[in-house]
Structures are given as C-alpha cells and as structure tokens.
C-alpha positions, 0 to 999 in steps of 0.5 A: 500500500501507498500512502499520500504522504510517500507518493507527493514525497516520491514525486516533489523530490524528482521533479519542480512542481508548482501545484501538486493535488494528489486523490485517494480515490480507494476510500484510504486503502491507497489502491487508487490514486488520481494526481494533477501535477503542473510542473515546467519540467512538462515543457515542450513535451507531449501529454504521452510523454509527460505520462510516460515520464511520471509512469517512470518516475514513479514506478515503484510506487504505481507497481503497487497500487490498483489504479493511477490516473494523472493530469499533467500540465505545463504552468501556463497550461494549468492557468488555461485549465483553471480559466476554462473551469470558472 
C-alpha cells in the first residue's frame, strides 16, 4: 500500500512542481490514486510523454497500487485549465 504522504514525497523530490493535488480515490486503502501535477519540467513535451515520464518516475510506487490516473500540465497550461473551469 501507498500512502499520500510517500507518493507527493516520491514525486516533489524528482521533479519542480508548482501545484501538486494528489486523490485517494480507494476510500484510504491507497489502491487508487488520481494526481494533477503542473510542473515546467512538462515543457515542450507531449501529454504521452509527460505520462510516460511520471509512469517512470514513479514506478515503484504505481507497481503497487490498483489504479493511477494523472493530469499533467505545463504552468501556463494549468492557468488555461483553471480559466476554462470558472
């Protein structure tokens, strides 16, 4: 099992994160987790790439979960995402 504080440590240590919202979407168990991560280091990647990246990023801790979903956007991205939904 996973817990939340291991998986933002996992990912904040790799990589510059500006804004980092990670869901336990198993009610607690940490089977599940839905993250939304805005970091430059997305820059001149591709949504497949960004996914990828992550997935290797964090494989060890995704090896031991049921489900791991993610967004991931650029800053610039995430201020579009953000403007779109309010």
């Amino acid at each position: 099992m996973i817990n939340l504080q291991d998986l933002e440590a996992a990912i904040r240590t790799a990589i510059p994160v500006s804004h980092l919202e990670i869901e336990d979407q198993s009610s607690g168990c940490g089977e599940n987790y839905s993250i939304i991560l805005v970091s430059e280091a997305f820059e001149g990647k591709n949504t497949l790439a960004r996914h990828r990246f992550v997935n290797d990023l964090l494989k060890i801790q995704i090896a031991q979960m049921h489900a791991f979903s993610q967004k991931t956007f650029t800053p610039k991205q995430y201020q579009e995402f953000l403007a779109k939904k309010a």
